[in-house]
C-alpha positions as a Python dict, from the first residue, in 0.01 Angstrom:
ca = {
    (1, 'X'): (0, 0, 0),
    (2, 'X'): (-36, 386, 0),
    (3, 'X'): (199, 412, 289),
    (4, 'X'): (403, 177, 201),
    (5, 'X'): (483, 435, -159),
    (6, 'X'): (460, 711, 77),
    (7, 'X'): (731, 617, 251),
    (8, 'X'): (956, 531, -56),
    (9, 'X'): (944, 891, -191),
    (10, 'X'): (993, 1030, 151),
    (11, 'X'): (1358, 798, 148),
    (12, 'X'): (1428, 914, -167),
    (13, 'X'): (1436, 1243, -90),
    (14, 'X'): (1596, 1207, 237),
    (15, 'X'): (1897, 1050, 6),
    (16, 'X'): (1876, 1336, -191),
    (17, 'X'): (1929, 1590, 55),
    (18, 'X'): (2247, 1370, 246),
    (19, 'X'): (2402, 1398, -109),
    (20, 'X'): (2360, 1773, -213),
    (21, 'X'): (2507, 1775, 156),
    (22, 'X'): (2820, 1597, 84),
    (23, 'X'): (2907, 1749, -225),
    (24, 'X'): (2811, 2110, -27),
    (25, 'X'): (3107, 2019, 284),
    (26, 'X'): (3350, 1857, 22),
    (27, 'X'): (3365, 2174, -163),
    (28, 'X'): (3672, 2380, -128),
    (29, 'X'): (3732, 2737, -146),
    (30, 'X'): (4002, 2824, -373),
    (31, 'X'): (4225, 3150, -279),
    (32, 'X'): (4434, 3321, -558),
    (33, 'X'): (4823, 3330, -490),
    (34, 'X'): (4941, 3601, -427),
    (35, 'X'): (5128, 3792, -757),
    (36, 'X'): (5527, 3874, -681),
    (37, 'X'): (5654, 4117, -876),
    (38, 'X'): (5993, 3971, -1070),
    (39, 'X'): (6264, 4151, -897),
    (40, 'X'): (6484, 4406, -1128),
    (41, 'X'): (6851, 4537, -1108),
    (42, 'X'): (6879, 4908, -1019),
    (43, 'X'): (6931, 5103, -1333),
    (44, 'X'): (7306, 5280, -1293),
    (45, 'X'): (7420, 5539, -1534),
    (46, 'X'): (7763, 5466, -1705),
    (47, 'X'): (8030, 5760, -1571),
    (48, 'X'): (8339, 5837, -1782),
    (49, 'X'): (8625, 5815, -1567),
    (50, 'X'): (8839, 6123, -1461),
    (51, 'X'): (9032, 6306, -1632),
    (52, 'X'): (9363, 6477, -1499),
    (53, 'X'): (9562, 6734, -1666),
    (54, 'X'): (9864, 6897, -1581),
    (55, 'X'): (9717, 7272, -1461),
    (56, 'X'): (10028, 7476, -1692),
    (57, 'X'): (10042, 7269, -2045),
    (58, 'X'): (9735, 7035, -2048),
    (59, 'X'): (9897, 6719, -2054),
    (60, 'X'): (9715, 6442, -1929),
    (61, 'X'): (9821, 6296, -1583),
    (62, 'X'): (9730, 5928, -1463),
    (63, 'X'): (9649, 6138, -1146),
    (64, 'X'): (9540, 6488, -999),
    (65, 'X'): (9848, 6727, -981),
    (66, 'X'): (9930, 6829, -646),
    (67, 'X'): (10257, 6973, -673),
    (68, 'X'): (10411, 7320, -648),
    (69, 'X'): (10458, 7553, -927),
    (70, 'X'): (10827, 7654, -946),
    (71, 'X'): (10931, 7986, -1094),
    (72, 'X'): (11293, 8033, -1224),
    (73, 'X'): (11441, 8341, -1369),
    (74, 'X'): (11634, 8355, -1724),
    (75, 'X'): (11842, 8594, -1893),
    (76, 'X'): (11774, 8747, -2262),
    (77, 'X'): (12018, 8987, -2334),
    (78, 'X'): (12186, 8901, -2656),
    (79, 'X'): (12493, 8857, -2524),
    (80, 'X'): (12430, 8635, -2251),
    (81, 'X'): (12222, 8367, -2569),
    (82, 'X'): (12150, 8096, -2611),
    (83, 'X'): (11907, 8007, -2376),
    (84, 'X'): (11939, 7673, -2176),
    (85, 'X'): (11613, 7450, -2149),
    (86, 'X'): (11363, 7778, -2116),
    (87, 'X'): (11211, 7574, -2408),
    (88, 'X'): (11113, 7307, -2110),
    (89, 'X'): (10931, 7541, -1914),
    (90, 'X'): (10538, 7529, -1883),
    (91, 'X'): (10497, 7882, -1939),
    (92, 'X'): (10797, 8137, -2050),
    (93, 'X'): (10707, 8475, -1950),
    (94, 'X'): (10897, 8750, -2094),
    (95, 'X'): (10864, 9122, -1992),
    (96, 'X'): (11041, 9470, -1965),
    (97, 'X'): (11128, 9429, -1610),
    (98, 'X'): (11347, 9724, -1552),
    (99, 'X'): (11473, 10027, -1784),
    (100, 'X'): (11616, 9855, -2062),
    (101, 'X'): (11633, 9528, -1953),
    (102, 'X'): (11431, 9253, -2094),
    (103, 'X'): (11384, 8944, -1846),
    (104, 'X'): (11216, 8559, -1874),
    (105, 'X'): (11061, 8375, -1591),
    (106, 'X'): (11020, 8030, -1629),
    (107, 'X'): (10740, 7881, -1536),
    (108, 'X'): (10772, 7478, -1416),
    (109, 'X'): (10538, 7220, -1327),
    (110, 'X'): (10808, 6951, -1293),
    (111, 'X'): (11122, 7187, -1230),
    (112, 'X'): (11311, 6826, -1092),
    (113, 'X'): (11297, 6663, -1386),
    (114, 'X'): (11532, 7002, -1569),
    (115, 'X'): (11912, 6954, -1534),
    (116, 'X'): (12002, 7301, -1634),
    (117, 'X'): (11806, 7611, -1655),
    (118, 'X'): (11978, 7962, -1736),
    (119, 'X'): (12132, 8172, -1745),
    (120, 'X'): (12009, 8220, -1412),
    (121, 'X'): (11999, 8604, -1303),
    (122, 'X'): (11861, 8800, -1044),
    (123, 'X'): (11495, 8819, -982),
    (124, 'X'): (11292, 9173, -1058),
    (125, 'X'): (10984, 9327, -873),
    (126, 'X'): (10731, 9181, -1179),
    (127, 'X'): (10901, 8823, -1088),
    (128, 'X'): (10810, 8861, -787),
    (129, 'X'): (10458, 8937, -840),
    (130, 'X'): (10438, 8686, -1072),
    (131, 'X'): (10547, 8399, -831),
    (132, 'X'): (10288, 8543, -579),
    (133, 'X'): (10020, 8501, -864),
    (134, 'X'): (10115, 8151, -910),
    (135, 'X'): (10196, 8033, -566),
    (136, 'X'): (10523, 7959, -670),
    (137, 'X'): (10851, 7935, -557),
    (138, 'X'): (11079, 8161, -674),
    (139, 'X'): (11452, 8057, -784),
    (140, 'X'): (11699, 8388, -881),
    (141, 'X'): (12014, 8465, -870),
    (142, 'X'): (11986, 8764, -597),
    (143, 'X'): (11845, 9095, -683),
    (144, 'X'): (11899, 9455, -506),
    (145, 'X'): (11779, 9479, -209),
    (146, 'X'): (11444, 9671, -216),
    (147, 'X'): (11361, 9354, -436),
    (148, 'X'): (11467, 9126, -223),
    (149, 'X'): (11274, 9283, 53),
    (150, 'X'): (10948, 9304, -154),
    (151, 'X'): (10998, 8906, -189),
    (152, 'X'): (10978, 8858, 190),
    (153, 'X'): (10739, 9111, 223),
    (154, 'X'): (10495, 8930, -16),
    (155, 'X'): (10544, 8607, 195),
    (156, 'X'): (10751, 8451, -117),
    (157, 'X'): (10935, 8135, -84),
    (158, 'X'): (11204, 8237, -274),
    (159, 'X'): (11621, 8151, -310),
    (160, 'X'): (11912, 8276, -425),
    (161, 'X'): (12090, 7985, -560),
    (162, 'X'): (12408, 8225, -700),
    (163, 'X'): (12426, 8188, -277),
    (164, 'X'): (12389, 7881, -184),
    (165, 'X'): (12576, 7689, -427),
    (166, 'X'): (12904, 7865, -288),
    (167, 'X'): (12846, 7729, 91),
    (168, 'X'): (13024, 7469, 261),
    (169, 'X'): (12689, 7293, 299),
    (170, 'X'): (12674, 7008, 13),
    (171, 'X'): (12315, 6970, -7),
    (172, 'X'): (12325, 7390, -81),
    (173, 'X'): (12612, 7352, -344),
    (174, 'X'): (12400, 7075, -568),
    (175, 'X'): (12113, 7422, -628),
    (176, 'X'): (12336, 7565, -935),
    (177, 'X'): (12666, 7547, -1111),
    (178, 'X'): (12901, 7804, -1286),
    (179, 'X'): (12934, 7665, -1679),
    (180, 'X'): (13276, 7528, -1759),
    (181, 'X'): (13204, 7413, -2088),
    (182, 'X'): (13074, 7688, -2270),
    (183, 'X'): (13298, 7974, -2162),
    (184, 'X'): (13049, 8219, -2050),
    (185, 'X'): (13145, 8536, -1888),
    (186, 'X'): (12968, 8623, -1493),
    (187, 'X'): (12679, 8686, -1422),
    (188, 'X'): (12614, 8480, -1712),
    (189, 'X'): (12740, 8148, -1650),
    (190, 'X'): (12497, 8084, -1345),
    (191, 'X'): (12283, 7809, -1428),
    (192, 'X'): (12008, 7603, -1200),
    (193, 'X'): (12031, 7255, -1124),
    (194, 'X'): (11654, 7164, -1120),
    (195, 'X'): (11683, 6846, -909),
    (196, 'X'): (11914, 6997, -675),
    (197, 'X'): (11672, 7297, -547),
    (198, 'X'): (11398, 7007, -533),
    (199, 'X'): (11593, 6832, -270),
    (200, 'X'): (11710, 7176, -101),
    (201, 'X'): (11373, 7339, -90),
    (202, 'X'): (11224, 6977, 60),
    (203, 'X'): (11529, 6956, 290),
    (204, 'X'): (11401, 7345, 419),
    (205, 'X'): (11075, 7200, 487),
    (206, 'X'): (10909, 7429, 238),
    (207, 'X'): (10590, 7359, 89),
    (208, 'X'): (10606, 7173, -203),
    (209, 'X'): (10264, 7085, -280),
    (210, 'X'): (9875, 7180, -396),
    (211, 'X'): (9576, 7102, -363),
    (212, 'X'): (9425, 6883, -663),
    (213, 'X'): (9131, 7115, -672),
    (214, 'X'): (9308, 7448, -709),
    (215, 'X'): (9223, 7635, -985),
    (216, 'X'): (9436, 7781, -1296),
    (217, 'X'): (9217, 7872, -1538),
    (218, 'X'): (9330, 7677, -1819),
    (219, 'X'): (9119, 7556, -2018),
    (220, 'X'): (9279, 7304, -2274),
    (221, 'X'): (9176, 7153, -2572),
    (222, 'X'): (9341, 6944, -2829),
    (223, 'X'): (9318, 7215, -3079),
    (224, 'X'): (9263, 7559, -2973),
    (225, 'X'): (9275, 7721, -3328),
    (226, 'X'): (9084, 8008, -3319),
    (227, 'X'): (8844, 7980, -3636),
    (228, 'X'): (8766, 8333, -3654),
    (229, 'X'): (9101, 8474, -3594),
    (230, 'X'): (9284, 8685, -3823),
    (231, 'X'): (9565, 8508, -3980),
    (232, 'X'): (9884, 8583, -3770),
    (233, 'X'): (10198, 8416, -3955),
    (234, 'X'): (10453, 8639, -3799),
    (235, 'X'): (10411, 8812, -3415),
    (236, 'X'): (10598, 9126, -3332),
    (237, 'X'): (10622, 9242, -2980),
    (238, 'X'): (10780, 9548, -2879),
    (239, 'X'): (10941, 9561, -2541),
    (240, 'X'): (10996, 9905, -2302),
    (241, 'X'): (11000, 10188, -2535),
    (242, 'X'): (11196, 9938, -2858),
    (243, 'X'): (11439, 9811, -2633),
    (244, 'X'): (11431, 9518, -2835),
    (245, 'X'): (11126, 9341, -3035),
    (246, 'X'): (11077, 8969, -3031),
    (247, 'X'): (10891, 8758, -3327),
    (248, 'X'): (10698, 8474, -3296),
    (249, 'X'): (10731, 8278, -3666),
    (250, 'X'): (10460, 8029, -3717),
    (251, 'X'): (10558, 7666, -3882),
    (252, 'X'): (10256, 7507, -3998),
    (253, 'X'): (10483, 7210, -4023),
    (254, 'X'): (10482, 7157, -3648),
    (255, 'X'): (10175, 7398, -3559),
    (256, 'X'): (10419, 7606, -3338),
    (257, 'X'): (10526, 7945, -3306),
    (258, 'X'): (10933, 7955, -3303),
    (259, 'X'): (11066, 8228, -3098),
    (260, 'X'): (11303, 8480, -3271),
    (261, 'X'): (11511, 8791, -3143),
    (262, 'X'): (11767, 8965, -3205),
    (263, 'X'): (11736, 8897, -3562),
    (264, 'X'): (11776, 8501, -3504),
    (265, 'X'): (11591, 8207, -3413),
    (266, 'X'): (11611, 8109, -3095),
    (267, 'X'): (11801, 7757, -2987),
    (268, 'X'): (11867, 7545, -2705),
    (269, 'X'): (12258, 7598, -2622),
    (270, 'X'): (12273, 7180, -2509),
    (271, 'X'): (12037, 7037, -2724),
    (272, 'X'): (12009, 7290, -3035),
    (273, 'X'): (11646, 7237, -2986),
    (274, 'X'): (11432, 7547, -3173),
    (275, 'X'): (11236, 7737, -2919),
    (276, 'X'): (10911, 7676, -3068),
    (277, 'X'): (10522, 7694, -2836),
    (278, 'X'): (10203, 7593, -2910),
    (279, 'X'): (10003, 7912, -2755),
    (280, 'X'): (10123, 8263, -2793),
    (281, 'X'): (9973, 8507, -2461),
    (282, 'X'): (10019, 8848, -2509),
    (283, 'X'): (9866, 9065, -2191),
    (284, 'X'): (9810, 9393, -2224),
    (285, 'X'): (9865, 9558, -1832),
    (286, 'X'): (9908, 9874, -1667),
    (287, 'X'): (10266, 9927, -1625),
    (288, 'X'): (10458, 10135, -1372),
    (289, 'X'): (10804, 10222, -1279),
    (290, 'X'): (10912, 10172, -880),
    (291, 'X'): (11287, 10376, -879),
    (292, 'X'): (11367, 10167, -1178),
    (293, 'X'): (11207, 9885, -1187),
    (294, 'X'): (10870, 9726, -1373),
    (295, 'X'): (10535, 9689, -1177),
    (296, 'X'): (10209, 9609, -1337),
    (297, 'X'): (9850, 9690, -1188),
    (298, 'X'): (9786, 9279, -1224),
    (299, 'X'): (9465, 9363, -985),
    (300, 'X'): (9231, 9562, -1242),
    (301, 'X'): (9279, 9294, -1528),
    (302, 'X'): (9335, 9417, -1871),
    (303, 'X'): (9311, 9315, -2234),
    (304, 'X'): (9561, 9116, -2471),
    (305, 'X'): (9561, 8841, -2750),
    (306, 'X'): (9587, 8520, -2810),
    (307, 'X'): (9759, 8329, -3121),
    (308, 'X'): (9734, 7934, -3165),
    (309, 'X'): (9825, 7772, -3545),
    (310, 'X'): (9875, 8048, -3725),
    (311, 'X'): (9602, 8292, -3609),
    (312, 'X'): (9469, 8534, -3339),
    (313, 'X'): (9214, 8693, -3132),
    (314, 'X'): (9185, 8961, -2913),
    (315, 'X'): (9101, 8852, -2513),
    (316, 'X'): (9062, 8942, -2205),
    (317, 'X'): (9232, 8874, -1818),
    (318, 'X'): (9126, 8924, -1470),
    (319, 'X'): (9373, 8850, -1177),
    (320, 'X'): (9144, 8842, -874),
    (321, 'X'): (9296, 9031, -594),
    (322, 'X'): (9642, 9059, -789),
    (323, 'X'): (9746, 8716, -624),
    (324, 'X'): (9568, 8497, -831),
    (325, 'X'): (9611, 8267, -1168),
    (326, 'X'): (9570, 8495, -1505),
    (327, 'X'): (9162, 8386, -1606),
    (328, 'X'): (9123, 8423, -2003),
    (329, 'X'): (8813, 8483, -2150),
    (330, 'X'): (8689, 8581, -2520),
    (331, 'X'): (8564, 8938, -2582),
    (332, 'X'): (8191, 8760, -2514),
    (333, 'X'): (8312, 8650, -2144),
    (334, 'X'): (8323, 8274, -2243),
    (335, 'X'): (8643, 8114, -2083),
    (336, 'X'): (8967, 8069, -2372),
    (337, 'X'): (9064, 7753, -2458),
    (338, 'X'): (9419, 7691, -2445),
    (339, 'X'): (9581, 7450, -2705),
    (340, 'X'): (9764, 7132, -2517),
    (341, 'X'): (10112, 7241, -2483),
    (342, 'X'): (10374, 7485, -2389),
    (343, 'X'): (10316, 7877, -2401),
    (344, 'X'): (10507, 8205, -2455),
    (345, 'X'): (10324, 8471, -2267),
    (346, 'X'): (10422, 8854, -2339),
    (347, 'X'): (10348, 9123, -2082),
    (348, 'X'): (10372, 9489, -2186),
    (349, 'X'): (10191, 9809, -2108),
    (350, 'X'): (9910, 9944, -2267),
    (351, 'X'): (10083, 10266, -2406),
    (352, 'X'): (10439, 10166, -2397),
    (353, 'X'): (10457, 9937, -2598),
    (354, 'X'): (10296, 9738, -2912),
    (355, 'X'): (10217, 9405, -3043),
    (356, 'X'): (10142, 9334, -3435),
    (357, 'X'): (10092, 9032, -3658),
    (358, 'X'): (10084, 9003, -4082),
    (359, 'X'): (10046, 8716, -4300),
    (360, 'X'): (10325, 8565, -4446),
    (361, 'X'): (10302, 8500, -4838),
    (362, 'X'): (10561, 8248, -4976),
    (363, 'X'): (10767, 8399, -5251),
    (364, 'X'): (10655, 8268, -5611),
    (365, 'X'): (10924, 8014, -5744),
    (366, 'X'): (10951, 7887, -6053),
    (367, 'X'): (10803, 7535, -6190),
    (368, 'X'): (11052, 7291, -6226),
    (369, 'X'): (11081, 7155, -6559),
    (370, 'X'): (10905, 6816, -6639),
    (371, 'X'): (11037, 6546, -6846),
    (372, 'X'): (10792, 6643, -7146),
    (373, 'X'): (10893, 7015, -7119),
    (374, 'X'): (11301, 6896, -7124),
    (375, 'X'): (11232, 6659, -7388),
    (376, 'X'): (11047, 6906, -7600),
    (377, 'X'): (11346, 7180, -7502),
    (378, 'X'): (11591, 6921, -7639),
    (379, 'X'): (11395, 6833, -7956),
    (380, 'X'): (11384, 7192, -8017),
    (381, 'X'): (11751, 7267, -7955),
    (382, 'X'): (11873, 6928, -8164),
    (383, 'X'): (11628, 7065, -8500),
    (384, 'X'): (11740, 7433, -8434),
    (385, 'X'): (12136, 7307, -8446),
    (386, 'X'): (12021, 7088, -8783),
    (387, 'X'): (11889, 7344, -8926),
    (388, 'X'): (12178, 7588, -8863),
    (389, 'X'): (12436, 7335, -9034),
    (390, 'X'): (12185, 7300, -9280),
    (391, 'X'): (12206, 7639, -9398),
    (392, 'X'): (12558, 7722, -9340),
    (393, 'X'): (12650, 7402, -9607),
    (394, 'X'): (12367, 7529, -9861),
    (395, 'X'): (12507, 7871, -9798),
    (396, 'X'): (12856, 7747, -9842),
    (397, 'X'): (12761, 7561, -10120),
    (398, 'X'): (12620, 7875, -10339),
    (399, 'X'): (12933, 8079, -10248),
    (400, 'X'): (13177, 7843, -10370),
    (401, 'X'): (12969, 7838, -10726),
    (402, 'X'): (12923, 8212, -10719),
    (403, 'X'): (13323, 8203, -10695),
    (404, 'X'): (13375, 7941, -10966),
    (405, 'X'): (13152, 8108, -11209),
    (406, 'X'): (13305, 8511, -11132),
    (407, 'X'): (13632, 8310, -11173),
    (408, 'X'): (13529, 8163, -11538),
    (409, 'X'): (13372, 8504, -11686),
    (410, 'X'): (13722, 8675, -11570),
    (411, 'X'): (13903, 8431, -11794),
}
């Protein structure tokens, strides 16, 4: 019987040992998944798109400029006014170019898009350092010959279209035309036909373009006021020892500066169109005579002003090298801002010749009348008259009885 419970307890446990077994190899071993990261967009930074300008007035461009500057000259002696589309160019440079001559260079960006540009006249030694400056090339109507030889000297790319519009060769004669409508007298009536050089020059495998990146130091804003300029209503600029003054008139009605000499305002001779810019430059250089003619000492730089709606500051230039774009910066070296826009730019020497600028008062007029102060005038006149007659009867009146009475004591 012992054994017999012996053996019992020894099964039991044997059962209990096959089952902590089976529960032991059943078990499974759990591994954690693995974590992935949730995948994220690469952060980009929003970039405003380009913007192009056009490098001589600031006009916006749907793409980089890479054309070539064109420089065309135009006369200014009173008798040889009004000007034809110098109002069009870019920049109009005027400047005592020889003894007692006073000369304009146009200044073009888009010189094929101009029909007529004069009077055209022969180019001068500044010109010619101007259109190396720009890179530009250089339209005249001849010049003497030291001048002309300076021009190939300096590696211009330069024409005489008073020339080539007489030649047998059509594509030459489209460059210019003498004016049959307005009478003008030679040299005067010499004007250039913009499209026509384009095609020439092209035809002469010249250069005709930039590149986009070149630099011209203008730096334009949409309003280039200066805030703490002094208020400059009227301009006066002398030229070569008072040959002649020009005045730049400022009409706050159209922010511009209208361009006066000789005692008028200038005016387009086609369209009538008022010469009027948005930036006045006037640079101060060192000036020098070559037999007769103007030079200026570009190279060293100088000083000058600048005049945008209605008022002014002084500047100053560089001219790397003397064959470089002007670079205009404030008297604390920070780079000028240029108003979007056309621009008259004076050169003159630094002891021949002035600049000056005054504020322009309106003269005092009188109020008008209102309709209270004309009614009140005519109440006033209507009792004064009623009053008068008033009088004059009760006046009347006492005579005549004075009379009648003198007359009765007589009797």
């Amino acid at each position: 019987m012992e054994k017999k419970r012996v053996f019992a307890w020894l099964l039991v446990l044997a059962l209990l040992l096959t089952g902590c077994g089976g529960q032991s190899a059943q078990k499974e071993t759990t591994v954690p998944a693995a974590v992935t990261e949730p995948e994220t967009e690469p952060t980009t930074v929003p970039t405003e798109p380009p913007v192009y300008r056009n490098p001589l007035n600031g006009q916006i461009l749907e793409e980089p400029y890479t054309g070539r500057i064109f420089a065309h000259t135009i006369t200014n002696t009173e008798d040889a006014l009004p000007h034809v589309n110098a109002v069009k160019a870019d920049i109009l440079v005027e400047a005592y170019v020889s003894r007692g001559v006073v000369r304009c260079l146009g200044l073009y960006t888009d010189i094929g898009s101009v029909e007529a540009i004069g009077g055209t006249r022969s180019t001068r030694l500044l010109f010619n350092q101007l259109a190396l400056i720009y890179d530009a090339v250089l339209v005249h109507g001849g010049g003497f010959g030291m001048i002309i030889e300076d021009a190939d000297n300096k590696g211009l790319d330069h024409f005489n279209v008073d020339s080539l519009y007489r030649q047998a060769d059509p594509l030459a004669q489209k460059v210019a035309y003498r004016d049959k409508v307005y009478k003008r007298y030679a040299p005067n009536d010499l004007f250039g036909y913009g499209p026509g050089i384009v095609e020439y020059v092209e035809a002469q495998g010249v250069r005709t373009t930039q590149p986009a990146d070149k630099e011209y130091y203008l730096n334009f804003v949409e309003d280039a006021t200066p805030a703490d300029g002094e208020i400059a209503d009227e301009i006066t600029i002398w030229y070569g020892k008072n040959t002649k003054n020009t005045v730049m008139k400022y009409n706050p009605e159209t922010g511009k500066y209208v361009y006066n000499q000789y005692g008028k305002v200038m005016t387009d001779q086609i369209t009538g169109e008022e010469e009027s810019f948005n930036n006045v430059l006037i640079l101060k250089a060192g000036m020098y005579e070559s037999y007769i003619y103007s030079e200026a000492t570009f190279q060293t730089g100088g000083t000058g002003y600048y005049a945008c709606g209605g008022r002014i500051i002084p500047i100053v230039w560089e001219c790397e090298d003397g064959c470089n774009p002007f670079n205009f910066k404030t008297l604390d070296g920070e780079p000028l801002r240029i108003n979007v826009g056309n621009t008259y730019m004076s050169i003159i020497g630094f002891s021949t010749e002035k600049v000056s600028w005054a504020e322009v008062i309106p003269p005092e007029t009188e109020p008008p009348v209102t309709e209270t102060e004309e009614t009140v005038a005519e109440t006033t006149e209507e009792t004064t008259e009623e009053t008068a007659a008033e009088t004059t009867l009760e006046t009347t009146e006492e005579t005549v009885a004075e009379t009648v009475e003198n007359a009765e004591k007589k009797q």
